[in-house]
N, C-alpha and C positions, 0 to 999 in steps of 0.2 A: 464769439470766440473763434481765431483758428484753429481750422483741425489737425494743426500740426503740431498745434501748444501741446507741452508735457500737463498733462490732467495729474488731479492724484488722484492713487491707488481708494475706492471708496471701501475697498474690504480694509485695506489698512488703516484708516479713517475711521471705520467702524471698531476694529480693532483698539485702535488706542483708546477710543473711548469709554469703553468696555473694560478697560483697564484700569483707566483712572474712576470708574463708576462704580469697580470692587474695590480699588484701591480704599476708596474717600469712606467707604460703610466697613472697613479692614474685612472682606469676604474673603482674601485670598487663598486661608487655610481652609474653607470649606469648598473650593473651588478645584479640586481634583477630578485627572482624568475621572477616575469613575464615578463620582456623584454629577459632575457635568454630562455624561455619556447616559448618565442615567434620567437627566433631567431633560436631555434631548431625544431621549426615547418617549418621557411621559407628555412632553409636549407636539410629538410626532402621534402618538395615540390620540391626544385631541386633536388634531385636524382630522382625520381620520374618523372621530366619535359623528363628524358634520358631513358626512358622507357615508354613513353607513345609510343601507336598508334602501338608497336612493335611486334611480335608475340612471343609466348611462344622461340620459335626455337632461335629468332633474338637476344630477352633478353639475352638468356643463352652463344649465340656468340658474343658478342660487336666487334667490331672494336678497335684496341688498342688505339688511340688516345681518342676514346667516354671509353674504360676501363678508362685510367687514368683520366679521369675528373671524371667518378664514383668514382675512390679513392679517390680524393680529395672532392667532394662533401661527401663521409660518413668521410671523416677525421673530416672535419666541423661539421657535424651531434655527431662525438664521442666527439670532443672538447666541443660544448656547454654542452653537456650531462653530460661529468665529470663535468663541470664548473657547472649548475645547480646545479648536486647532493653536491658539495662541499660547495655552499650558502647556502643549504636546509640540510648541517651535514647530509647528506645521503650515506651508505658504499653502494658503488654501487657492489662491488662484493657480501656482504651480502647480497641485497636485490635478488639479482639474483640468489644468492642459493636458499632462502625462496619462491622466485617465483617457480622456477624449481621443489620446493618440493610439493607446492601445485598441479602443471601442472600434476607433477605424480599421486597426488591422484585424480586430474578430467578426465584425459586421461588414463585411466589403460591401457595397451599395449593389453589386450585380447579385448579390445572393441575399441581401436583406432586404430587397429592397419590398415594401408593404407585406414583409412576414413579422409574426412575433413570434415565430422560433427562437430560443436562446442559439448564441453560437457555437455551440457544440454540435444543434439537431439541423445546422443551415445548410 
């Protein structure tokens, strides 16, 4: 493919789908900011549950069988995530640019650069 072809958007792609996937089971009254926001918390807890107790080293090597339940534990985690932002009319790829732009003006690279200070203490 050229790389100059218009691609689609694959968070919007995920999106719609996620749509028509509460659509088709009528979830959509149970699908509110806050039981969504809640559901992406509890699935943020599990990945989290696979990474406790473990050492830096141990993290960074999983075992393939504890890998693939990490994939699937952050699949959940992206699924309610688009699902949220798409209740709350929120472009999730927009707000991650506008994020990213600010990060740049609070982390300048000459004063971040290999510290984990937050930018307050840089």
């Amino acid at each position: 493919m050229d790389d100059t072809a218009v691609r689609p958007d694959s968070l919007l792609e995920l999106r719609e789908a996620l749509r028509r996937f509460a659509a088709d089971r009528e979830w959509e009254p149970f699908h509110t900011p806050k039981n969504l926001a809640m559901a992406l918390a509890g699935e943020a807890g599990e990945v989290i549950e696979h990474f406790q107790w473990l050492t830096a080293e141990q993290s960074s090597a999983l075992p393939a069988p504890v890998h693939a339940e990490v994939a699937h534990e952050l699949a959940d985690v992206l699924l309610y995530l688009v699902r949220l932002a798409d209740v709350l009319d929120i472009d999730l790829a927009d707000a991650a640019r506008a994020k990213m732009a600010i990060n740049a003006d609070r982390y300048p690279v000459a004063r971040a650069r290999g510290s984990a200070k937050k930018y307050d203490e840089l």
